[in-house]
Structures are given as C-alpha cells and as structure tokens.
C-alpha positions in Angstrom: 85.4 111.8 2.2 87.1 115.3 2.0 90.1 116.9 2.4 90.9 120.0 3.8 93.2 122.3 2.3 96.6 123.3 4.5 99.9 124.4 4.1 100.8 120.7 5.8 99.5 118.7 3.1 100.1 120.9 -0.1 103.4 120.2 1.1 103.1 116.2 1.9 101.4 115.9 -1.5 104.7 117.9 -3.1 107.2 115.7 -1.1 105.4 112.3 -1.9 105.1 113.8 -5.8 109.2 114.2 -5.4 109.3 110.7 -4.4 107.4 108.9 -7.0 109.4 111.0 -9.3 113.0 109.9 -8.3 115.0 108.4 -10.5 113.7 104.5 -10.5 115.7 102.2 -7.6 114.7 99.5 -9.7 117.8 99.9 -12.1 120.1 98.7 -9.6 118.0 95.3 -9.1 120.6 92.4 -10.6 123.3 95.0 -11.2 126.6 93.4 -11.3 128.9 95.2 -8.3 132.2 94.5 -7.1 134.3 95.3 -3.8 136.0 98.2 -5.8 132.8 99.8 -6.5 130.7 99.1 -3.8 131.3 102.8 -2.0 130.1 104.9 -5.7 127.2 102.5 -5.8 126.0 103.1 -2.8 126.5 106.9 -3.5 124.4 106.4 -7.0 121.8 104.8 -4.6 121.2 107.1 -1.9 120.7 109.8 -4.6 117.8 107.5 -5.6 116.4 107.8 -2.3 117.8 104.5 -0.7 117.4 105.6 3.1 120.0 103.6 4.0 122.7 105.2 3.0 121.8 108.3 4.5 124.3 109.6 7.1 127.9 109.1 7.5 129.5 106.8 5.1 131.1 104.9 7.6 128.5 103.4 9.1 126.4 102.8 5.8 125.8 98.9 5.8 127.5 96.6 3.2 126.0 95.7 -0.2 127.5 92.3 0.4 125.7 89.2 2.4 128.3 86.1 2.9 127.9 83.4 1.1 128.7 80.9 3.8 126.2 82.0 6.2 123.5 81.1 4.0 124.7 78.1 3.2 125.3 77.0 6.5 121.5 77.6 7.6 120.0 74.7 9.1 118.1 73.5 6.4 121.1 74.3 3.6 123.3 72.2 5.9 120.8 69.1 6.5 118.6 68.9 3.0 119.8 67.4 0.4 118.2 68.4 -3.0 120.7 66.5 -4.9 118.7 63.2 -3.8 115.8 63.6 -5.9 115.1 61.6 -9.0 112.4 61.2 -10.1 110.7 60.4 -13.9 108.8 63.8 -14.6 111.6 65.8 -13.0 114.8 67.3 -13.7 117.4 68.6 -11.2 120.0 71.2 -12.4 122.8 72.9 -10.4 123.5 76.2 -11.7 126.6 78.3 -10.8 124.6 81.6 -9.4 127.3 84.3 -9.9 128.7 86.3 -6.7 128.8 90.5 -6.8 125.0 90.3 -8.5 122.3 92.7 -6.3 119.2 91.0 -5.7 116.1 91.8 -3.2 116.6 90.2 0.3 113.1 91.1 1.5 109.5 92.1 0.3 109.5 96.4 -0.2 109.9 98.0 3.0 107.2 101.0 3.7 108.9 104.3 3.9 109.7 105.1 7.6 108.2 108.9 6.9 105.4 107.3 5.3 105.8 109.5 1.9 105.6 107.1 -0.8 109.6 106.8 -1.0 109.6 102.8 -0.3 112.5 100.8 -0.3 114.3 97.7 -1.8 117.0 96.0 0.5 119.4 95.1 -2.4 122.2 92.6 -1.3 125.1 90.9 -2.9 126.7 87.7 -2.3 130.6 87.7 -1.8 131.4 84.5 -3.7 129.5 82.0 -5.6 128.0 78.7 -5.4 125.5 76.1 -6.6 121.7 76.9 -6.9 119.2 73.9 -7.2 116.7 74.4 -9.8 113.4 72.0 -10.0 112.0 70.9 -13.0 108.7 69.4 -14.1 109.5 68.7 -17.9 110.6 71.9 -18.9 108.5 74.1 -16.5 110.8 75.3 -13.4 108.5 73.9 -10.6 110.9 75.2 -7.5 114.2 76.5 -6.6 116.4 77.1 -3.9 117.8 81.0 -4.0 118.9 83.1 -1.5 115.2 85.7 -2.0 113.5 82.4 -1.2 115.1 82.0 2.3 115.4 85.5 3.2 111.8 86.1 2.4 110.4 83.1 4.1 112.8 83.9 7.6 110.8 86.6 9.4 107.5 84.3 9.0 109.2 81.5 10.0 110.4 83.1 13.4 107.4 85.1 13.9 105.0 81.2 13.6 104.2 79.7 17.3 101.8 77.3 18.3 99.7 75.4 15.7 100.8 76.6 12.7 98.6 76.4 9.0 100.8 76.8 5.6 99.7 77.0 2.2 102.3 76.0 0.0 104.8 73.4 0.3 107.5 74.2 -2.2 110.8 72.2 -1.3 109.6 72.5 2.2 111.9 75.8 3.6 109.7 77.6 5.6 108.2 74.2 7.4 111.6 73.0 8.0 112.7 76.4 9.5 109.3 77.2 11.4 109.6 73.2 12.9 113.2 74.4 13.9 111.4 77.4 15.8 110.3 76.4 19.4 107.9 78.4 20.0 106.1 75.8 17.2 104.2 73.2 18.3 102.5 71.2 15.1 102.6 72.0 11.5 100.2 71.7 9.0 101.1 72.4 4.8 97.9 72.5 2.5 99.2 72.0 -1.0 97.5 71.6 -4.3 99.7 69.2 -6.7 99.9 65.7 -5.4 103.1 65.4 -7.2 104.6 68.0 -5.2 103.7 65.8 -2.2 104.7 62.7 -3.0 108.0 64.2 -4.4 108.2 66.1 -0.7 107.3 62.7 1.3 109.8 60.2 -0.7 112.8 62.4 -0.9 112.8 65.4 1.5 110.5 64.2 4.5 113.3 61.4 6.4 115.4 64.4 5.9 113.2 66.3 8.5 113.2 67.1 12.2 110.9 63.9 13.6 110.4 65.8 17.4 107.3 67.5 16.1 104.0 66.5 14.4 103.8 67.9 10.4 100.7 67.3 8.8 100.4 68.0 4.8 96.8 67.9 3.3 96.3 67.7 -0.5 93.6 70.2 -1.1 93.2 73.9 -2.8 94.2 76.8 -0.7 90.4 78.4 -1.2 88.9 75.4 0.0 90.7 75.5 3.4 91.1 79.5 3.9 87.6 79.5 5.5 86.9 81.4 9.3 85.6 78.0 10.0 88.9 76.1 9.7 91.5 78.8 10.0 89.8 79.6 13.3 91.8 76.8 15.2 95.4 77.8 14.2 97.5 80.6 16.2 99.5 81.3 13.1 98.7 81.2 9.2 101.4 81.8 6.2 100.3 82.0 2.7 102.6 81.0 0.0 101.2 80.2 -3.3 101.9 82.7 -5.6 105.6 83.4 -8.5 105.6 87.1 -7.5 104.2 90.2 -6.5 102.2 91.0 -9.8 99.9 87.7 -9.1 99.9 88.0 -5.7 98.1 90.7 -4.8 94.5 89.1 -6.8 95.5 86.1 -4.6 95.3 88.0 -1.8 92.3 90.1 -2.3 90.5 87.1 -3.4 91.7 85.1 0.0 90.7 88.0 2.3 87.1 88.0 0.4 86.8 84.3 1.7 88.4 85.0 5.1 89.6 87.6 7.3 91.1 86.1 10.6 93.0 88.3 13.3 95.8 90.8 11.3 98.2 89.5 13.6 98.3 85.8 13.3 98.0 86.0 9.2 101.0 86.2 6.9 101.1 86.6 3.3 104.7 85.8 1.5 106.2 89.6 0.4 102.7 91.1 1.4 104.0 94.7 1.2 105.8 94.0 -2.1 102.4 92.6 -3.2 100.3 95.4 -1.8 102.8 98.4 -3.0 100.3 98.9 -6.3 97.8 99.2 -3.7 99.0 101.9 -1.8 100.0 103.8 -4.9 96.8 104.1 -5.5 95.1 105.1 -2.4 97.5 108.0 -2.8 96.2 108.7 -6.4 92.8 108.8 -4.7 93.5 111.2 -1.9 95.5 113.1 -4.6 92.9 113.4 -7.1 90.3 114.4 -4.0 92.3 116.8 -2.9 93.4 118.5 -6.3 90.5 117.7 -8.5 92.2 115.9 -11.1 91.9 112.8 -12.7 94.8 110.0 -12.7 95.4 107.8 -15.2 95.7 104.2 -14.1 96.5 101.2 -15.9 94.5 98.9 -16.9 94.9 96.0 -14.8 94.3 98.1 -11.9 90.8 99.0 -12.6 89.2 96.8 -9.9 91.4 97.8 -7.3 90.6 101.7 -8.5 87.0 101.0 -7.8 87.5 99.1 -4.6 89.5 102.1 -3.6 87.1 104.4 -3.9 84.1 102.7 -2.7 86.0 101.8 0.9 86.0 105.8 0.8 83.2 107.4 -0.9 81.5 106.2 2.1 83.8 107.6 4.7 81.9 111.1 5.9 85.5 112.0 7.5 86.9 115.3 6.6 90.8 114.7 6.8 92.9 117.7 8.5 95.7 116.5 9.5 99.0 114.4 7.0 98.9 111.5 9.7 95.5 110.8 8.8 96.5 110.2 5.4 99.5 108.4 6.3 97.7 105.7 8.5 94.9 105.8 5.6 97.9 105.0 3.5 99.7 102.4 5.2 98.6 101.1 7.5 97.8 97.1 7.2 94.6 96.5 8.5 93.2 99.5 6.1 94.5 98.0 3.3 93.3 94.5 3.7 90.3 95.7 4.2 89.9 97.3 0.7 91.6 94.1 -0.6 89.0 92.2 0.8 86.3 94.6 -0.8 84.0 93.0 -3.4 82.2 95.1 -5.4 79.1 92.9 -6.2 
C-alpha cells in the first residue's frame, strides 16, 4: 500500500496529530461535579475536544441523567436482587454517590473521522443503592447505571431468535425479551453457578410470554458459522472491560465471522479504539517514513495491521480513503480476525 503526498492529507495527518495531542478527556472520568459547576465544566471539556459542547451554550446537553428514570426501567422496577442468598455469595448495597461523571456508552467514533473520539460522561442527580455480587471475596456482578446504558442499544437493536453470551444478572435478556420484535432467547454461559443462581432466584421474576433457553457451555465452543448460522441476532458479553476485550474479540472473529449486521460485541468501539490508533500509526508511518513506537501489548495487533495492508497494491489519494480504512467496522474486524500463522 502507498500513499500519495497532497496538501489534503499533510493537513488530515496535522489535524488528527492535534487531536491525539489534546489535553486527555480522560481526567474528567469519575470527577465529582455539582449543579453550581456544571456550566465551567462543560467549558473545561469542550476545550478538550468534547464535540458536544460545541455551539451555543444554551443548547449544550446536561451533564446530569435522573436518577429515577433509571430506576424506574422495567427490569429495575420488577427484579429483585435483594432476594438472593445463597452459601458462596454475598450481597452488598452500596450508597453510589450522586454529582460523580461516569461513561454512559462505549467511545463514540469522531463524526469527522480525525482520531478526536468521544466519552459521553453523565452524572446522576441524586443517589441510591447499587447491588454488588459477591462470590467469596471476588465481585462476580453488579448492577450500575454503565451496565444498563451499555447493554440498551443491543437490546433494542435484537429481533427474532436471538443468541447471548453471557448471562450476568440477566439485564440485557430481560430487556431484549421486553423487545417485541424478539421472538426466543438463548444465553450461553460458562459457570454453572451463575446458572443455577440465575434459575432459583431471578428466573420466576421474568417475563413467561416468551421461550429463554440458557445452555451451560464456553462461548468458543458455540461461536461457530455452523451454530451461529441459525440466529437473526448475536450479542457477545463476556469480558470486565475494554483492555480484555479486544483479544476476546479478535480471537471470536478467528473462529467465526457471521453477517456485520446481526453481530454485537458489548462496548465494541471502546474495545476496538487501540485498534484504530493504530491503523493510524500505520498509515502515518507509511506516509512519513518514520517509525512509531508501540507498546508492548500491542505487538500482535501491530503485525496484523500491517499484514491486512502490505498486501493492499492500492495507492491512497484521497483523506476518505483513509478515513473509511480507519473506521469503518467491517475493516477492522477483519484485521481483528487476522491470524498470523
């Protein structure tokens, strides 16, 4: 692959350089706001490239989510944690403090497609009680506002027969057996505890109109073409956290790749931002002659990277091309899904 040299993308290279380079958004992650100070925040944030707080200040969007909507979701208002007791785990109600920013959804791609991606950082306006799930001393699940917020979108977006992995404390199932455009539901999950924890306390608490089918089994035996092939929608949900999700991924799509638009992955872009990053740092270092430094625990996707396009014959002339090369889904499951063997 080549690039050819243009006023155009000397200057997308310089903008997207100026992007990476503003001051990190990450600092306001868990900051502690209040009503008072909600206007300069939001001031401090746009000068750190939060988009949405471009424009008028009238019109800029609150920092603060209420507190009552999301309890009063269907599955906040009809499952009962509190029920569970069981001999291996431990139920705690922690007071979760109100006026804290914390990420509502996985990192949104930049709209100009310039590396200058963004965190949707929301408060809530008063507090209340979190459940917290533990297996001896390990937290095994818990109910947060990123949970439900995260799981949403996937949950509307599900229809027909629908495949999980992952079944948690059950929140997307119960909000994708809510949706009716769903017609059956099937959870693949690893830890028979889990289950039976699900089945005995959480289960009768359930929606009984529609069939739910959990299968105890590992998510790498199932994600194969051959069984995937029969679902209309598939959500993925087995990882903490970006940082281990993206080798979970990668190593799913080497087993599988079914249609882009009937597969999910929980906070894919979050997961997949490294990966972008770094196509950039390819197409940079192609196009300057230099040599980035990369971390460590990046290596494999560096050399994934650059075998999807060392052999690419395509001589790149125009900034959309690298754009779509840089963002675009399909493209970059398909260099997650690249072995190198």
């Amino acid at each position: 692959m080549k690039i050819k040299k243009s006023p155009a993308i000397d200057s997308f290279f310089n903008q997207c350089q100026r992007n990476l380079a503003l001051e990190d958004k990450n600092q306001f992650l868990d900051l502690l706001i209040s009503k008072e100070r909600e206007r300069l925040i939001q001031r401090e944030m746009k000068k750190c490239g939060f988009e949405e707080f471009e424009g008028k200040e009238e019109v800029w969007p609150s920092l603060y989510l209420s507190t009552d909507d999301y309890l009063n979701n269907e599955y906040h208002k009809n499952i009962d944690l509190g029920l569970i007791e069981e001999k291996d785990f431990r139920l705690e109600k922690v007071k979760v403090e109100p006026d804290r920013l914390f990420l509502t959804k996985a990192i949104e791609k930049d709209p100009k497609k310039m590396l200058n991606d963004q965190m949707c950082l929301r408060a809530l306006d008063k507090p209340y009680e979190a459940v917290y799930l533990y297996q001896k001393n390990e937290l095994w699940m818990l109910d947060s506002p990123s949970e439900s917020y995260t799981n949403d979108p996937a949950a509307k977006k599900a229809k027909g027969k629908v495949l999980t992995f992952g079944l948690g404390i059950g929140y997307f199932s119960y909000m994708a057996l809510l949706n009716p455009q769903v017609k059956q539901l099937t959870v693949i999950e690893k830890a028979p505890e889990v289950i039976s924890l699900f089945n005995k306390y959480l289960l009768p608490q359930f929606p009984k109109a529609k069939k739910l089918e959990i299968i105890q089994g590992d998510a790498f035996a199932y994600f194969t073409e051959e069984y995937l092939k029969s679902f209309d929608y598939i959500y993925v949900d087995i990882w903490q956290n970006n940082q281990d999700g993206l080798p979970i991924i990668e190593k799913l799509l080497q087993q599988a790749h079914p249609k882009d638009e009937k597969l999910d992955f929980w906070i894919e872009d979050s997961c997949m931002e490294a990966l972008w990053t770094l196509v950039y740092l390819y197409f940079y270092d192609l196009y300057f002659n230099t040599h980035s430094i990369v971390a460590k625990e990046y290596q494999t996707e560096v050399k994934k990277i650059k075998k999807y396009f060392d052999g690419n014959s395509e001589t790149i002339t125009k900034v959309e091309t690298l754009q779509y090369y840089l963002y675009d889904r399909a493209i970059l499951r398909q260099i997650a899904m690249t072995k190198l063997n």
